[in-house]
VEXROZA-497659 format. One line per 8 residues: their letters; for each residue z, x negated, y negated of N, C-alpha, C. Coordinates in Angstrom, 2 decimals, always signed. Each point is the difference from the previous one (the first is absolute). Example, Ala and Ser with C-alpha at 12.3 -4.5 7.8 and 13.67 -1.06 7.14 Angstrom:
AS = +7.80/-13.19/+5.69/+0.00/+0.89/-1.19/+0.00/-0.90/-1.20 ~ -0.72/+0.35/-1.05/+0.06/-0.82/-1.19/+0.73/+0.77/-1.09
//
This chain:
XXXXXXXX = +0.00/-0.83/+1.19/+0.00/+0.83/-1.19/+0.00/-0.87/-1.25 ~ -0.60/+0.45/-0.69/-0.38/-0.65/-1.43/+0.87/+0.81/-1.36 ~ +1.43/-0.57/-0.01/+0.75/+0.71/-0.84/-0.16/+0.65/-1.22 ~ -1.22/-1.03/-0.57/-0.50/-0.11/-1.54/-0.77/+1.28/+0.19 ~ -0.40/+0.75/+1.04/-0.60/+1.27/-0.10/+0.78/+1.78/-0.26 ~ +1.19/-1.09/-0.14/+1.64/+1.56/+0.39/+0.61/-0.45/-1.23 ~ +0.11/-1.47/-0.58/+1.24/+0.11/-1.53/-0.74/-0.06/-1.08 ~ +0.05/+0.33/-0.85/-0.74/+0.05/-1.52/+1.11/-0.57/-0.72
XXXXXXXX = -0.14/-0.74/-1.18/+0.34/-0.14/-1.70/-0.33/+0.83/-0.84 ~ +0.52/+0.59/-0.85/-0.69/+0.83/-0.93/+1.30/-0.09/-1.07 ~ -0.22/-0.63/-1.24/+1.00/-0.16/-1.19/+0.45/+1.62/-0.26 ~ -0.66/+0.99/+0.38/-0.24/+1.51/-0.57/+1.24/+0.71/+0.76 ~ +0.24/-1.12/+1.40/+0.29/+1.08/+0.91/+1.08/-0.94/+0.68 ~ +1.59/+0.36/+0.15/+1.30/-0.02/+0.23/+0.23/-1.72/-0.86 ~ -0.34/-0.08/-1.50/-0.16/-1.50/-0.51/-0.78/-0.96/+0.80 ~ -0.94/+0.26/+0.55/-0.26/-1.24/+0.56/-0.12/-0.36/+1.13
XXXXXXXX = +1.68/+0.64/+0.95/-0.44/-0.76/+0.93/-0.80/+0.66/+1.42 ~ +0.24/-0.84/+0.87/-0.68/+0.15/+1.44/+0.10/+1.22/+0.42 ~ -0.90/+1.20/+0.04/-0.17/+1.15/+0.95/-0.49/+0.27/+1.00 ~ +0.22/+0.66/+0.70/-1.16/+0.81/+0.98/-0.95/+0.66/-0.63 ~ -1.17/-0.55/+0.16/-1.15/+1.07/-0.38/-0.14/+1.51/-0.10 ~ +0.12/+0.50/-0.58/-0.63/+1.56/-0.07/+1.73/+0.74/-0.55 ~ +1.14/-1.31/+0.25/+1.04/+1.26/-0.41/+0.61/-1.25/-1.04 ~ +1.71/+0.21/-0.07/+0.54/-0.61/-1.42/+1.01/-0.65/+0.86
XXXXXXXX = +0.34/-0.26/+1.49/+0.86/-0.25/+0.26/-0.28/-1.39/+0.44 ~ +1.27/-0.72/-0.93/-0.31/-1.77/+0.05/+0.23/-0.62/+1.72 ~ -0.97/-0.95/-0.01/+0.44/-0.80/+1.03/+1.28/-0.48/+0.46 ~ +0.58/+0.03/-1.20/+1.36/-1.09/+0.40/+1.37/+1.38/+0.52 ~ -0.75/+1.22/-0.61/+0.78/+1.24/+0.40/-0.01/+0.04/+1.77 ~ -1.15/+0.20/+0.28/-0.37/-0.22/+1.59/+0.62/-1.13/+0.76 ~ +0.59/-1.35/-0.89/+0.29/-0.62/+0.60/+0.94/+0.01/+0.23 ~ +1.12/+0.19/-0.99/+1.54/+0.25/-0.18/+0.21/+0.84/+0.86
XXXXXXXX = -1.00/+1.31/+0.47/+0.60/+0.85/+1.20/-0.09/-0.80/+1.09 ~ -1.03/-0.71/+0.12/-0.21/-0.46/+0.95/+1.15/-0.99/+0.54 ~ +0.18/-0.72/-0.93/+1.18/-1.10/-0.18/+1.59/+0.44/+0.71 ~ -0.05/+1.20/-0.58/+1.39/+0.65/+0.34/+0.06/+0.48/+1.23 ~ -0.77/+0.27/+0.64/-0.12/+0.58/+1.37/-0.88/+1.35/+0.31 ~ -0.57/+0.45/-1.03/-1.10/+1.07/+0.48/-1.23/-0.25/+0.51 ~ +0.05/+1.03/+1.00/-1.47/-0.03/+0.92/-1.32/+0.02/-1.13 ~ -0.74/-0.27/+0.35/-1.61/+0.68/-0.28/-0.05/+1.33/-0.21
XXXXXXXX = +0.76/+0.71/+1.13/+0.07/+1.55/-0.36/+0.57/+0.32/-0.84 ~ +1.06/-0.42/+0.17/+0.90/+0.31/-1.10/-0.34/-0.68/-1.82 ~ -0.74/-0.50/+0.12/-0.62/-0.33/-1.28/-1.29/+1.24/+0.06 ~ -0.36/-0.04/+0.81/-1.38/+1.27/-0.15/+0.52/+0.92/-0.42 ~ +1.81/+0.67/+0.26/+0.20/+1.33/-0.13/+0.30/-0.51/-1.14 ~ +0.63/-0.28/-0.45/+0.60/-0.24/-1.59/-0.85/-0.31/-0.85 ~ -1.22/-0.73/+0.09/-1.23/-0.18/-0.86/-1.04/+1.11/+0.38 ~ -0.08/+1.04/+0.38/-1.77/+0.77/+0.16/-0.65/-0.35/-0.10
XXXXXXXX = -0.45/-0.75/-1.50/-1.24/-0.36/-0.40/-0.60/-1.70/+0.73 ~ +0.80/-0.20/+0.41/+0.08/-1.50/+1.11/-1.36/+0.15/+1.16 ~ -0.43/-0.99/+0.24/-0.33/+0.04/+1.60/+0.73/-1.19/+0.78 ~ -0.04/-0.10/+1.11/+0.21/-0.74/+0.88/-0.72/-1.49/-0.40 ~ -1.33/+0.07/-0.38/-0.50/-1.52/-0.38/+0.28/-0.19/-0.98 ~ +0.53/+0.76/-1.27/+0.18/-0.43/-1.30/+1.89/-0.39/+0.47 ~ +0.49/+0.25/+0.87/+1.20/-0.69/-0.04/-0.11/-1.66/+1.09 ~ -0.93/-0.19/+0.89/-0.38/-0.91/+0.29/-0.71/-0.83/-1.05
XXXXXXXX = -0.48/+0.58/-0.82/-1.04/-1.04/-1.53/+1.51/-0.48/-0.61 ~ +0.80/+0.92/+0.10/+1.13/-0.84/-1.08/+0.78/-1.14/+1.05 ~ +0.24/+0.20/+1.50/+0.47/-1.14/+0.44/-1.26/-1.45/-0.37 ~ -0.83/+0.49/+0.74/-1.56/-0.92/-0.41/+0.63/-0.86/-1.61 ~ +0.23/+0.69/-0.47/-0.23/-0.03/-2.04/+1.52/-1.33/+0.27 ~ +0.73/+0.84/+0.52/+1.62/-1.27/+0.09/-0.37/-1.21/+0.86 ~ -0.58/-0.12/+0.95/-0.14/-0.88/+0.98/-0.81/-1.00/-0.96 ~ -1.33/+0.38/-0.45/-0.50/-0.80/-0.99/+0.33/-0.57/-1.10
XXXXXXXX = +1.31/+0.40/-0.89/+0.34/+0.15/-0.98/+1.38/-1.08/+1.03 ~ +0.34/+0.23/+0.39/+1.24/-1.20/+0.87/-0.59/-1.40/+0.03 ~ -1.35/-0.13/+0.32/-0.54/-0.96/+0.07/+0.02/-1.04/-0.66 ~ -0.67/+0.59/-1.68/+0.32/-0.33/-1.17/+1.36/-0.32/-1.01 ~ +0.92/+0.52/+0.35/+0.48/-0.05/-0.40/+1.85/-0.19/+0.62 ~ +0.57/-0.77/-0.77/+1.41/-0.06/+0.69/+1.15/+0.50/-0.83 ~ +1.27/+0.20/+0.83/+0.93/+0.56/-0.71/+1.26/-0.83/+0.42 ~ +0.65/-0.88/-1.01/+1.60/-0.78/+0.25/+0.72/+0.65/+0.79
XXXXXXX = +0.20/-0.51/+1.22/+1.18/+0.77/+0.57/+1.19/-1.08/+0.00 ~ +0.29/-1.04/-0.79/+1.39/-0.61/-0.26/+1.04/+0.81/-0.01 ~ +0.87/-0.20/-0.09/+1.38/+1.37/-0.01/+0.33/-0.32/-1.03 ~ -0.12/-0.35/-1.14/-0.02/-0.07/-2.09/-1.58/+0.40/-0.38 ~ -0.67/-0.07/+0.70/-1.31/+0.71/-0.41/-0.81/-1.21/-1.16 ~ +0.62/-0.97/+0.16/-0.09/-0.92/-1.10/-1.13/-1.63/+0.59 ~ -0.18/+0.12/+1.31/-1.10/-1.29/+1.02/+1.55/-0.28/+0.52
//
């Protein structure tokens, strides 16, 4: 799957950032459920406007985006 076909940018639309195509609900929303322990389904029921690949485009979207980029995990947050 080719993620870049499920998240859009649009400055117009939730500031900016990362969506699912066709609705307003951010990537990083999908992820945080995801993060916490909800199914796929359970993100489908709580989002409607979701599909199943547009919540796989947003793992796609993190996996790629991990790549690039790193986050301090020191315990002062400081290196």
């Amino acid at each position: 799957m080719n993620w870049r076909e499920h998240i859009t940018v649009d400055p117009a639309i939730c500031h900016g950032k990362a969506c699912i195509k066709g609705t307003r609900v951010m990537a990083s929303v999908v992820l945080d459920n995801l993060a916490q322990g909800a199914s796929v389904e359970d993100v489908l029921a709580s989002y409607p406007s979701l599909t199943r690949e547009g919540i796989m485009a947003a793992m796609g979207y993190a996996a790629d985006l991990s790549r690039e980029r790193t986050v301090d995990l020191s315990p002062t947050g400081l290196g």
